[in-house]
MDAnalysis code that builds the backbone (N, CA, C; Angstrom):
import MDAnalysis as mda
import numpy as np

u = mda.Universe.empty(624, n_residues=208, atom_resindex=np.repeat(np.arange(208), 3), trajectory=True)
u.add_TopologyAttr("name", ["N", "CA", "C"] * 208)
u.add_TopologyAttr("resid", np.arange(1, 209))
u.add_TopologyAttr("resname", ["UNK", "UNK", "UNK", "UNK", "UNK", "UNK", "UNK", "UNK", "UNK", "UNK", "UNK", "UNK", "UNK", "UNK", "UNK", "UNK", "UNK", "UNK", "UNK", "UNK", "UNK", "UNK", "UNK", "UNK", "UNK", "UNK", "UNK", "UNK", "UNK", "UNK", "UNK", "UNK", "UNK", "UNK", "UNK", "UNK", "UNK", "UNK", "UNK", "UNK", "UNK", "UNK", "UNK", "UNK", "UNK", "UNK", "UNK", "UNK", "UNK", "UNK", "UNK", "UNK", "UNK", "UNK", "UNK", "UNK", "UNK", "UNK", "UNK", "UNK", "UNK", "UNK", "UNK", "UNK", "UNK", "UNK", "UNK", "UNK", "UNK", "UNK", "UNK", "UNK", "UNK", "UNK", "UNK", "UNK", "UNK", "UNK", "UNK", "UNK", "UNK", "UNK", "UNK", "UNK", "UNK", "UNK", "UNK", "UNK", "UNK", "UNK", "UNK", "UNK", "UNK", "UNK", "UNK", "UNK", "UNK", "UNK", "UNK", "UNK", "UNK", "UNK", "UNK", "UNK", "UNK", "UNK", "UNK", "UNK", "UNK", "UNK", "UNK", "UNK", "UNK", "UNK", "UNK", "UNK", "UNK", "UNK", "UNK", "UNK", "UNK", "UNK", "UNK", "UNK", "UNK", "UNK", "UNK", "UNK", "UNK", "UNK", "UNK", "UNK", "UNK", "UNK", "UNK", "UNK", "UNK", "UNK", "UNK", "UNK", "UNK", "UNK", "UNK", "UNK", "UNK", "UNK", "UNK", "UNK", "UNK", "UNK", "UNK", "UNK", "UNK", "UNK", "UNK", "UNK", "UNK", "UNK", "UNK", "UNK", "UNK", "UNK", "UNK", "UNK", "UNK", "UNK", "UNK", "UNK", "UNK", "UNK", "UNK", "UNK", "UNK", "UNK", "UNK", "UNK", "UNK", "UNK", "UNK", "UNK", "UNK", "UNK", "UNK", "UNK", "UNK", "UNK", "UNK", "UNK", "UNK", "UNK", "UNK", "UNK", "UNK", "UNK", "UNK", "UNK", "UNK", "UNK", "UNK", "UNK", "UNK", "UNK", "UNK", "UNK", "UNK", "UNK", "UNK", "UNK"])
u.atoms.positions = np.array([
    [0.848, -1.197, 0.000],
    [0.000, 0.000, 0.000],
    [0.882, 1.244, 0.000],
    [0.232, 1.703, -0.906],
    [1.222, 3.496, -0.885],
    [0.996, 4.430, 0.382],
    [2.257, 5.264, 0.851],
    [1.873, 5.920, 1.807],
    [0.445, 6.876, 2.012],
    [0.158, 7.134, 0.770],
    [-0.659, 8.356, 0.673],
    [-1.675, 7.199, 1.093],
    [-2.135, 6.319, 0.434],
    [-3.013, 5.555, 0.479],
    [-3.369, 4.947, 2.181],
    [-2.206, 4.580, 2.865],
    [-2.471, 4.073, 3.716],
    [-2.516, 5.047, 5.092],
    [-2.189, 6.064, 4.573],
    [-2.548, 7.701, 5.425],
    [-4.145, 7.645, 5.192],
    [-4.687, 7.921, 4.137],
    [-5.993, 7.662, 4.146],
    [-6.787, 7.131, 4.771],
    [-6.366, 5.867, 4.552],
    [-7.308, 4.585, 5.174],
    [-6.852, 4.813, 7.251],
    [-5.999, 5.418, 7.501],
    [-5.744, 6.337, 9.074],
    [-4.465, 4.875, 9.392],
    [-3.695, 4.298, 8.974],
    [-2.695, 3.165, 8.952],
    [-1.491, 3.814, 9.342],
    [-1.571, 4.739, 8.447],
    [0.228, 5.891, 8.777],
    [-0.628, 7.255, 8.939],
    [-0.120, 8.068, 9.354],
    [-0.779, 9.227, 10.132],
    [1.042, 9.983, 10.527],
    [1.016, 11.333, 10.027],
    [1.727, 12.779, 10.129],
    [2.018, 12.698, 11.563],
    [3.020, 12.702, 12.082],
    [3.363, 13.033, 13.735],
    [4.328, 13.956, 13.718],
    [4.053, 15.287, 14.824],
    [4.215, 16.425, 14.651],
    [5.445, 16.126, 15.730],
    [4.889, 15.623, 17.326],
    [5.754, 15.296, 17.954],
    [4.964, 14.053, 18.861],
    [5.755, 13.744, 19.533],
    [4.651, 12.947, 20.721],
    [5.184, 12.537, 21.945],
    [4.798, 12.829, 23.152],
    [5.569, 13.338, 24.342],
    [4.635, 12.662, 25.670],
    [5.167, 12.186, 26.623],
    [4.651, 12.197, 27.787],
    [4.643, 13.550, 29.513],
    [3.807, 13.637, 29.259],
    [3.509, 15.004, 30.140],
    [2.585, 15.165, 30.976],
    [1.864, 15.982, 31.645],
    [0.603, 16.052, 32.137],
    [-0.153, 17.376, 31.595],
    [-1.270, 16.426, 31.516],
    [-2.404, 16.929, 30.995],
    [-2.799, 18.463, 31.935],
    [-2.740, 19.866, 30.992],
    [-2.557, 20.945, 31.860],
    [-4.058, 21.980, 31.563],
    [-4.341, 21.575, 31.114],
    [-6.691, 21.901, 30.953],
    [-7.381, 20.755, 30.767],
    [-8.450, 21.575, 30.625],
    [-9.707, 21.195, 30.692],
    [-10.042, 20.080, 31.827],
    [-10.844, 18.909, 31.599],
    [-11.505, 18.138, 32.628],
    [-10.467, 17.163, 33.519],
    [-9.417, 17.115, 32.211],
    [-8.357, 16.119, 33.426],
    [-7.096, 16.499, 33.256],
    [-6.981, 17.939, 33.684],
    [-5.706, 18.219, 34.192],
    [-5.330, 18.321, 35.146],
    [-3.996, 17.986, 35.423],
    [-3.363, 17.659, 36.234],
    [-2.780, 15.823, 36.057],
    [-3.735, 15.265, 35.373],
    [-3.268, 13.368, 34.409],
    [-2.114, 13.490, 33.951],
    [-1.208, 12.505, 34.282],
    [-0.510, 12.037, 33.250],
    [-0.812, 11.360, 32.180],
    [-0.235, 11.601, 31.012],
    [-0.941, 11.258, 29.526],
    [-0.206, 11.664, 28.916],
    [0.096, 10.586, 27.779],
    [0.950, 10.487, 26.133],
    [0.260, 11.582, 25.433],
    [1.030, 12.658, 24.892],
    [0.266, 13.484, 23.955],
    [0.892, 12.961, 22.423],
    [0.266, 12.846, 21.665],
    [0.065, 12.360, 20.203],
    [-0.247, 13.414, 19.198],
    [0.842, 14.174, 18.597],
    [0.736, 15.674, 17.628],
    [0.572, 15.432, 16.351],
    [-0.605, 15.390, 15.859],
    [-1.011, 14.970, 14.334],
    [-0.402, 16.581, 13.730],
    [0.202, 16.246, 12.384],
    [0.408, 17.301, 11.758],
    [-0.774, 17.434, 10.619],
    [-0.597, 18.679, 10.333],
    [-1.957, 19.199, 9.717],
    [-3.068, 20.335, 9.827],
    [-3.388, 21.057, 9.941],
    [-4.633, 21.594, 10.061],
    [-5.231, 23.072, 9.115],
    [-6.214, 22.782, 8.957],
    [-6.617, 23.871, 8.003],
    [-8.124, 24.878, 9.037],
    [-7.727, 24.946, 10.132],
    [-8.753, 25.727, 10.737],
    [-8.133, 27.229, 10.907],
    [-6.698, 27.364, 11.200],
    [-6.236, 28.880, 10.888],
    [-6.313, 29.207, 12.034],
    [-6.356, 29.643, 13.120],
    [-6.540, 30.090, 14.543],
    [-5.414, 31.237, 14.690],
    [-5.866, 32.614, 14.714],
    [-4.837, 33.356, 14.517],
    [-4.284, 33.553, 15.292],
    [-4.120, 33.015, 16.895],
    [-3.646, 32.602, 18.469],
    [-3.092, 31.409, 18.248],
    [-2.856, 30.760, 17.487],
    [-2.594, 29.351, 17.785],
    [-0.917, 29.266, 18.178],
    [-0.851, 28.074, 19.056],
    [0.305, 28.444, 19.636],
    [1.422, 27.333, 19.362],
    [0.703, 26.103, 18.106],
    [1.510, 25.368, 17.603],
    [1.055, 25.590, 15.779],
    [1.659, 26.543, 15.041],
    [1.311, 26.806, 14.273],
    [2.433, 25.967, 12.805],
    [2.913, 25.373, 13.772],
    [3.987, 24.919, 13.332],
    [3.465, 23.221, 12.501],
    [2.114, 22.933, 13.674],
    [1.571, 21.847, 12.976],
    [1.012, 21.888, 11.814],
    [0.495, 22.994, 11.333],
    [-0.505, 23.355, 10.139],
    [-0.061, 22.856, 9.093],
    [0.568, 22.511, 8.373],
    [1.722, 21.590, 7.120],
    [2.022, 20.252, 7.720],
    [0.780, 19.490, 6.813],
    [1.278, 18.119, 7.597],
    [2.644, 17.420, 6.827],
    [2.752, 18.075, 5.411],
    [3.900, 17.597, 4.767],
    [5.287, 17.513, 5.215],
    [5.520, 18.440, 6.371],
    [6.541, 18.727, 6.939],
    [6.814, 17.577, 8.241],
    [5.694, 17.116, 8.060],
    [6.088, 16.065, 9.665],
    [6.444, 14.604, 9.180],
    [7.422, 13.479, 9.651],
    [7.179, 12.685, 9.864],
    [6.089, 11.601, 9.727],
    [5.843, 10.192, 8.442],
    [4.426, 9.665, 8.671],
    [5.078, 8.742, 9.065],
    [4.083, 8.026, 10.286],
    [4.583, 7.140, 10.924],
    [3.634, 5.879, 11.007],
    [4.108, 4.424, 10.444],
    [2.540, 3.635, 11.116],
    [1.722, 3.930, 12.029],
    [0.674, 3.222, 12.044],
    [0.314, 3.161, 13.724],
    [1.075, 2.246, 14.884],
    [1.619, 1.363, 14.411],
    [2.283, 0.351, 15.178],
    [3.231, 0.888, 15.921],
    [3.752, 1.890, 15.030],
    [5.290, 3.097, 15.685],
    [4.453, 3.536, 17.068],
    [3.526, 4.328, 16.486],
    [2.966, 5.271, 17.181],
    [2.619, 4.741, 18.527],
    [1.678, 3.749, 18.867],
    [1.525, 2.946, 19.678],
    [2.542, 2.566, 20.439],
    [3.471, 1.925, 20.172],
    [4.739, 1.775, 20.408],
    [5.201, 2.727, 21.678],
    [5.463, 3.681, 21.041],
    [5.911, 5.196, 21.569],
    [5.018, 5.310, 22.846],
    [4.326, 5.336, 22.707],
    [3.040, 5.625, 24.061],
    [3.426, 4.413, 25.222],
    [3.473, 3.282, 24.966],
    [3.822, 1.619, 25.517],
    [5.152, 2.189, 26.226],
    [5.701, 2.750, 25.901],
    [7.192, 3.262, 26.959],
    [7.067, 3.610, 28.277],
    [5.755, 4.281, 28.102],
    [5.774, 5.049, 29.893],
    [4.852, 4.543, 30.753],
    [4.527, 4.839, 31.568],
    [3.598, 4.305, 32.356],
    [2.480, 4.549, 32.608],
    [1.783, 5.862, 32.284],
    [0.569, 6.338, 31.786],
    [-0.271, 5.589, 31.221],
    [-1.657, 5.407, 31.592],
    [-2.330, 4.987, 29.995],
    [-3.478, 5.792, 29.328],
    [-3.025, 7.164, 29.520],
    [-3.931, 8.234, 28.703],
    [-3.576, 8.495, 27.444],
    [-4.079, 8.473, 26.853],
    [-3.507, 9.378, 25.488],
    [-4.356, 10.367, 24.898],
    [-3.924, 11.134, 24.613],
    [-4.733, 12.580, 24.135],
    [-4.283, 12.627, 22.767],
    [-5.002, 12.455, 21.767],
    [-4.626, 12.701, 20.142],
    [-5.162, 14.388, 20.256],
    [-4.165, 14.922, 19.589],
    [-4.547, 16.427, 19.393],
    [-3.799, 16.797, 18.122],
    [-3.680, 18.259, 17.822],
    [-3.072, 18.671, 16.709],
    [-2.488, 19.687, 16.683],
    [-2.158, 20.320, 15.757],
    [-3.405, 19.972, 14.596],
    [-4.759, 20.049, 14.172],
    [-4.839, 19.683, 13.629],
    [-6.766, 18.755, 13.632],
    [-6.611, 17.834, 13.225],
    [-6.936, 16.864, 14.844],
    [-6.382, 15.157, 14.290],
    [-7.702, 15.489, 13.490],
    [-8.872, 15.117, 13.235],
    [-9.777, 14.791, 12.522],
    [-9.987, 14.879, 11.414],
    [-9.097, 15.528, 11.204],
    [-8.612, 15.406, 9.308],
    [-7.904, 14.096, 8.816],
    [-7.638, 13.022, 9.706],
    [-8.249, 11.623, 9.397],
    [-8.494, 10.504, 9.847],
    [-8.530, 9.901, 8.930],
    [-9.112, 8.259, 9.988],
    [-9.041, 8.047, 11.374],
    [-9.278, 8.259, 12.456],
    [-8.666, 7.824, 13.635],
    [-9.246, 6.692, 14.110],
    [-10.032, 6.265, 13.691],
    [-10.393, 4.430, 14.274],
    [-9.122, 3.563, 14.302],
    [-8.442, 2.988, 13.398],
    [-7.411, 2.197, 13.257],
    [-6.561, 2.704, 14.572],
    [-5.730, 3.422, 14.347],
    [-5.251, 4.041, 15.587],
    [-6.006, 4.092, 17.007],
    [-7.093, 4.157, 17.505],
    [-7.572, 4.230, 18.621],
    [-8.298, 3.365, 18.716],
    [-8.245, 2.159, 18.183],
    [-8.989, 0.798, 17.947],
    [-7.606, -0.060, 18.721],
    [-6.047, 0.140, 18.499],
    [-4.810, -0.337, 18.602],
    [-4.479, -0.018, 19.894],
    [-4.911, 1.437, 20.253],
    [-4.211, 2.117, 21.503],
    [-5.402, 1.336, 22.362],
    [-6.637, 0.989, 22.022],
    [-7.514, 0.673, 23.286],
    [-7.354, -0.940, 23.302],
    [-7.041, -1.868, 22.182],
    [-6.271, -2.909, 22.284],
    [-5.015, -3.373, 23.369],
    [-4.442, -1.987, 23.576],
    [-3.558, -2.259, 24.707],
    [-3.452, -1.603, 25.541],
    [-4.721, -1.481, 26.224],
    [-4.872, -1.265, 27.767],
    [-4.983, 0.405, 27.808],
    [-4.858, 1.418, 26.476],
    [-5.359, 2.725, 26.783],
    [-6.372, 3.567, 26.675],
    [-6.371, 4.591, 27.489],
    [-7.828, 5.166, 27.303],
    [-7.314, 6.280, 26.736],
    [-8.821, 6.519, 25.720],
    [-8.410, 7.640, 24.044],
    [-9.263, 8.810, 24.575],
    [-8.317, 9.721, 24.383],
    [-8.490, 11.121, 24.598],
    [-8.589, 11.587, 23.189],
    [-9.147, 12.830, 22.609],
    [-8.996, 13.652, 21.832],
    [-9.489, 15.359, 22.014],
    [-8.450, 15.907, 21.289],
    [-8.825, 17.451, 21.313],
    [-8.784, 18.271, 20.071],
    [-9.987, 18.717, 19.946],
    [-10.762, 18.852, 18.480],
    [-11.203, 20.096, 18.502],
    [-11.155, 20.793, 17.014],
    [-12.184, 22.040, 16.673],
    [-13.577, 21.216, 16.133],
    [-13.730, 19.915, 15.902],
    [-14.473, 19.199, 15.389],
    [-14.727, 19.797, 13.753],
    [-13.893, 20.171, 13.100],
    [-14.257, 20.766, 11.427],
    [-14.351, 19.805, 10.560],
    [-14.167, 18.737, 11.199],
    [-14.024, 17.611, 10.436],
    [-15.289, 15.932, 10.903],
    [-15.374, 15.603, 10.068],
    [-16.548, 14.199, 10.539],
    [-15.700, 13.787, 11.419],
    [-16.300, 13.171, 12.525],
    [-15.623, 12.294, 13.232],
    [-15.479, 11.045, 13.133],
    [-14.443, 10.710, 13.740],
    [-14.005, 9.340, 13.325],
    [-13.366, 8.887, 14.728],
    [-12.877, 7.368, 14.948],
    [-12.536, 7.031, 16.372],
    [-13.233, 6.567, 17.513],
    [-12.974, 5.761, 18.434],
    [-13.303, 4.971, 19.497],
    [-12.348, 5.814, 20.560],
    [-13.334, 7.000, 21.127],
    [-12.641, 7.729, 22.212],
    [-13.590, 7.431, 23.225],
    [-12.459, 7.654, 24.655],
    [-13.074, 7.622, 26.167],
    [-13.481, 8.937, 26.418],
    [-13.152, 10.060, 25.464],
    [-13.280, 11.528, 26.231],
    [-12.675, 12.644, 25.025],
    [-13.569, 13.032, 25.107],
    [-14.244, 13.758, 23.776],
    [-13.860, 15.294, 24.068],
    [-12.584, 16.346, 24.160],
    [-12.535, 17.733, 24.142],
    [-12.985, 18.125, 22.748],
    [-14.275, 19.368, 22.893],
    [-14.569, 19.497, 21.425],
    [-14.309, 21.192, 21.804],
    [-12.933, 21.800, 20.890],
    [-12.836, 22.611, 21.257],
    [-13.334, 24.254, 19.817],
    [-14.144, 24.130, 20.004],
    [-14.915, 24.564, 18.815],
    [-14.336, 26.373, 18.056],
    [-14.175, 26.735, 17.374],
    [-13.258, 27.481, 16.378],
    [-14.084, 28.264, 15.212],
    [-13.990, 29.738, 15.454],
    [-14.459, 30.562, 14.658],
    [-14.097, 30.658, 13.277],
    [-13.030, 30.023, 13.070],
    [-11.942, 30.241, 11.648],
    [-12.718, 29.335, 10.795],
    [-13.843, 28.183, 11.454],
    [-13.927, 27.352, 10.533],
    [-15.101, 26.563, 11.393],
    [-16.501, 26.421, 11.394],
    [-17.312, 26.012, 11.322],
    [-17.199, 24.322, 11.497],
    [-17.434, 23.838, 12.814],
    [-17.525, 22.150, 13.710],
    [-18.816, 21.823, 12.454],
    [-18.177, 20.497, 11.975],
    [-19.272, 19.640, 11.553],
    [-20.186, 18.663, 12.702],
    [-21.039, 18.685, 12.135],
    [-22.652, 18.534, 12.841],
    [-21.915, 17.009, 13.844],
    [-21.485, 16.123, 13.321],
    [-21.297, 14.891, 13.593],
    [-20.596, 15.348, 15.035],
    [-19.606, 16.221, 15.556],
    [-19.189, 16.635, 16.954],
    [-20.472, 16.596, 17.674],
    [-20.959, 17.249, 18.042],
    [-22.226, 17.203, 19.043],
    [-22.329, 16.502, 19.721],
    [-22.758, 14.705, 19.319],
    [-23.236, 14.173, 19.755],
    [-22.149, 13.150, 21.080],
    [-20.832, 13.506, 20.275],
    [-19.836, 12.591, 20.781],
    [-19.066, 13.252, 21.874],
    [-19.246, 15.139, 22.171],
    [-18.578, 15.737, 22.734],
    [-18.727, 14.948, 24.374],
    [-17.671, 15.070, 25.447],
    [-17.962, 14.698, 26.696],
    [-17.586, 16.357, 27.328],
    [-16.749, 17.274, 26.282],
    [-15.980, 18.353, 27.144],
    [-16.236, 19.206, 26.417],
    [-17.436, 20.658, 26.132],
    [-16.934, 21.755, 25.062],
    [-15.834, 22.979, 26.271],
    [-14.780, 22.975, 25.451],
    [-14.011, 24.083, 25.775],
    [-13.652, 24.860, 25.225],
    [-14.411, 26.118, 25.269],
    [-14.173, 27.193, 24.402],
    [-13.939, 28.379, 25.030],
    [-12.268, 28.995, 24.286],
    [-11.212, 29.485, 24.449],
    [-11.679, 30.853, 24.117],
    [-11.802, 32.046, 25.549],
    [-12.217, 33.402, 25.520],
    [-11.132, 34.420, 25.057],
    [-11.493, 35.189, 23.773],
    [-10.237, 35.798, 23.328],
    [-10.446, 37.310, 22.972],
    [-12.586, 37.047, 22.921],
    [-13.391, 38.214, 22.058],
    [-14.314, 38.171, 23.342],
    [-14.709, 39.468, 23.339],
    [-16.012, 39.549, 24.357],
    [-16.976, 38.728, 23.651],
    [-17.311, 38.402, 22.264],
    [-18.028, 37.934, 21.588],
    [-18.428, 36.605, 21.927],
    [-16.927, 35.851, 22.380],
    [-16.841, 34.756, 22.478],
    [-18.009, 33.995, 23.521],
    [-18.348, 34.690, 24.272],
    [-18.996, 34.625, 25.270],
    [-20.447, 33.960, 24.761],
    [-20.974, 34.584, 23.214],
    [-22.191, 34.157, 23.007],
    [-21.952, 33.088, 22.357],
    [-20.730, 33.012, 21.701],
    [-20.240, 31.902, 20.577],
    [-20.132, 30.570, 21.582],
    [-19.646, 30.577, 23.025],
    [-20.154, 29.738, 23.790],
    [-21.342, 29.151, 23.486],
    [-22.050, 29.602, 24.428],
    [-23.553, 29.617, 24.351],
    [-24.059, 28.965, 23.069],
    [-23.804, 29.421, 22.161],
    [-24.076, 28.997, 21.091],
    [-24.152, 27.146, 20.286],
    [-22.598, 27.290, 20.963],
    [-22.516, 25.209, 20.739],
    [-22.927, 24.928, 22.279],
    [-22.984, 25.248, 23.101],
    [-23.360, 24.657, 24.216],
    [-25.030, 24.229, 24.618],
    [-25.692, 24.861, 23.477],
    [-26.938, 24.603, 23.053],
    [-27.669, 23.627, 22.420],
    [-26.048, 23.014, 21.661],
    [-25.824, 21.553, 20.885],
    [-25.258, 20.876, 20.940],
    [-24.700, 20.358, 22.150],
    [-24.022, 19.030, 23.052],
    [-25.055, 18.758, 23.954],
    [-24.523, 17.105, 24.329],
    [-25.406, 16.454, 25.167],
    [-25.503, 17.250, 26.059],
    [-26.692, 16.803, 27.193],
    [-26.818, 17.574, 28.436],
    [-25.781, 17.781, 29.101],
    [-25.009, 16.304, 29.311],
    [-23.547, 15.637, 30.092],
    [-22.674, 16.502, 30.222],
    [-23.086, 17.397, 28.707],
    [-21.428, 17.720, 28.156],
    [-20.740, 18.484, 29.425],
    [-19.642, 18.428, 29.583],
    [-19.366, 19.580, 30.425],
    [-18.862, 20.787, 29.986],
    [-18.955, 22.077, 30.394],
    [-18.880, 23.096, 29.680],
    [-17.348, 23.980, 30.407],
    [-16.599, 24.298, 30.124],
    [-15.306, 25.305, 29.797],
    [-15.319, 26.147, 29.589],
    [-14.915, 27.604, 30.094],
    [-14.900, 28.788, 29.532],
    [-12.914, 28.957, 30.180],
    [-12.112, 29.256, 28.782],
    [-10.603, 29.336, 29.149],
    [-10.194, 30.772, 28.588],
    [-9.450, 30.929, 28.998],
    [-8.754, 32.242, 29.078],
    [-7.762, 32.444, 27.479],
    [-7.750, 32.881, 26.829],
    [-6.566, 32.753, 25.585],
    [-4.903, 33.229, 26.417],
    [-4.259, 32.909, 26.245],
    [-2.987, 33.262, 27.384],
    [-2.615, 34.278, 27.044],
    [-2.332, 34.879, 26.031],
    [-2.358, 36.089, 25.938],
    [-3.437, 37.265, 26.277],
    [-4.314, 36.598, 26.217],
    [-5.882, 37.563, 26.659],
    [-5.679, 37.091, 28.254],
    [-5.528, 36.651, 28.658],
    [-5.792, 35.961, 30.101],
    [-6.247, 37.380, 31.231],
    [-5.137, 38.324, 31.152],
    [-5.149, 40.002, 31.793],
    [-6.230, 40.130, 31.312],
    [-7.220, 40.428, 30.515],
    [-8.030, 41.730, 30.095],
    [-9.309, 40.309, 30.847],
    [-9.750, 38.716, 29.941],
    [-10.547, 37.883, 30.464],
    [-11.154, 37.331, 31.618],
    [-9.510, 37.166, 32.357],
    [-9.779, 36.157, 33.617],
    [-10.841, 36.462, 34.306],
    [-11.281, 37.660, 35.059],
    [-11.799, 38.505, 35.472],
    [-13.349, 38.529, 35.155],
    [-13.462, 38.292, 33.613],
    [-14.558, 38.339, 33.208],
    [-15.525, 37.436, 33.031],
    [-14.284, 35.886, 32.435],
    [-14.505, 34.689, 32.928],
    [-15.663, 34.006, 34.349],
    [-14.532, 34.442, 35.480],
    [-15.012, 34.444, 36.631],
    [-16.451, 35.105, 36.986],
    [-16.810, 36.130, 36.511],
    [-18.182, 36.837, 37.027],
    [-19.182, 36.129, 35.939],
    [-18.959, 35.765, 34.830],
    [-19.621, 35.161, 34.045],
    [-19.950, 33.825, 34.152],
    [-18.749, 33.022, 34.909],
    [-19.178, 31.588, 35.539],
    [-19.851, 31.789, 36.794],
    [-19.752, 33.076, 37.803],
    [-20.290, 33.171, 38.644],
    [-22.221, 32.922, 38.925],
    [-22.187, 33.946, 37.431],
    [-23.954, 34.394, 36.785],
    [-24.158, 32.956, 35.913],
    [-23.506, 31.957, 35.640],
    [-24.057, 31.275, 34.265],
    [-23.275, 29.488, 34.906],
    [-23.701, 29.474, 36.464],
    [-22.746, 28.011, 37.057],
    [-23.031, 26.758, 36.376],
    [-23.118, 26.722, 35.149],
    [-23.427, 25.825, 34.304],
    [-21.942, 25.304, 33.639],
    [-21.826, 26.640, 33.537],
    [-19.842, 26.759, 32.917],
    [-18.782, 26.604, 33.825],
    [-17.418, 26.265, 33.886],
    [-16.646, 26.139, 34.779],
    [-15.926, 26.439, 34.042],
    [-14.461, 26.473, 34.805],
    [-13.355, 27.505, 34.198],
    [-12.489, 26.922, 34.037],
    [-10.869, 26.566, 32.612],
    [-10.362, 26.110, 32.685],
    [-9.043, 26.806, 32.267],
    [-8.067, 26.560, 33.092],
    [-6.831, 27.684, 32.896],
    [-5.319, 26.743, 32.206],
    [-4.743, 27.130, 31.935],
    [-3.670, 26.085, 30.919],
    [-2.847, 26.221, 32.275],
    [-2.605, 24.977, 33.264],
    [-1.746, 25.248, 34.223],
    [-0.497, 25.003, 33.783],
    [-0.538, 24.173, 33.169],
    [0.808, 23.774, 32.512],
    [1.944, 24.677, 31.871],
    [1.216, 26.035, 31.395],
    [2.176, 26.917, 31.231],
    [2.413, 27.803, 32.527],
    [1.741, 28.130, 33.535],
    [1.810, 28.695, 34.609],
    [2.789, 27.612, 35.261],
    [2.899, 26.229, 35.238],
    [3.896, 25.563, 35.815],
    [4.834, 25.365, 35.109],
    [5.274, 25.597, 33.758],
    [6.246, 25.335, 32.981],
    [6.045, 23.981, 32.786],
    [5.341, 23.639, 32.475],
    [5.612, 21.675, 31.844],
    [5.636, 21.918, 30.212],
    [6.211, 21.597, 29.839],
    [6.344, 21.109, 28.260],
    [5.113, 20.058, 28.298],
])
């Protein structure tokens, strides 16, 4: 099978980097967990703070067997597929392999893409640059959406209107906005305790 081909079918898959660390937002930070850096993405995020993933041509394709592999080293058994936008492809094969051996599948998504994959925990982190396909909704366990615009506030609201009841809801600070937000965050989760707040500790602690 040709690479391109077997990238397709989600067999070999773009790796940006892939690292063991702890998990520093949303619902389970503070976890240790394999992070898994799909290269790729076409959502544009003009904050984005790995912009470096956006060209998946530039990364590394690696089986899944590698990939897996890599994760099997440490002692963790989280894994968080992120990007990127993993969902730009296949991810069943891959998270069909990782839950084959004993791990539980994380992902963190603008959802712009159909979904695909056998995940334990669903971050759907939803993105103005580019419009979540319908198929997110139903699968989200986490919307976390990243305050950067006063606007953002309704743009919340907005997908949080279309996740399960379950979902749990996020309102995060952009780190550079964090000064002008935090603040605003807070009185807004205060009035709206539906939302809870999620802060990137991991850069406040320095973890890579």
């Amino acid at each position: 099978m040709e690479k391109r081909d077997a990238v397709a079918a989600g067999l070999m898959l773009p790796v940006m980097e892939a690292f063991y660390t702890i998990q520093g937002e949303g619902t389970f930070s503070g976890h240790p967990a394999y992070f898994i850096r799909l290269g790729g993405c076409d959502v544009g995020c003009v904050w984005c703070d790995v912009k470096d993933s956006w060209e998946a041509a530039k990364w590394p394709v690696l089986s899944i067997d590698e990939i897996v592999a890599g994760a099997k080293q440490y002692l963790g058994r989280k894994v968080v597929i992120t990007g990127g936008e993993p969902l730009m492809y296949d991810l069943g094969p891959l998270t069909t392999l990782l839950k084959s051996e004993g791990f539980s599948t994380h992902i963190e998504t603008s959802g712009a893409h159909p979904f695909s994959g056998d995940f334990d925990w669903v971050c759907f982190s939803p993105k103005k640059f580019k419009a979540p396909h319908p198929s997110i909704y139903e699968h989200a366990n986490e919307l976390k959406v990243v305050i950067y615009h006063q606007s953002d506030f309704d743009f919340a609201e907005k997908h949080a209107a279309l996740v399960q009841n379950d979902c749990q809801l996020l309102l995060q600070p952009e780190w550079s906005k964090a000064a002008t937000f935090t603040s605003k965050i807070i009185d807004y989760v205060k009035f709206h305790p539906n939302w809870k707040i999620s802060l990137q500790t991991h850069k406040f602690m320095d973890i890579p």
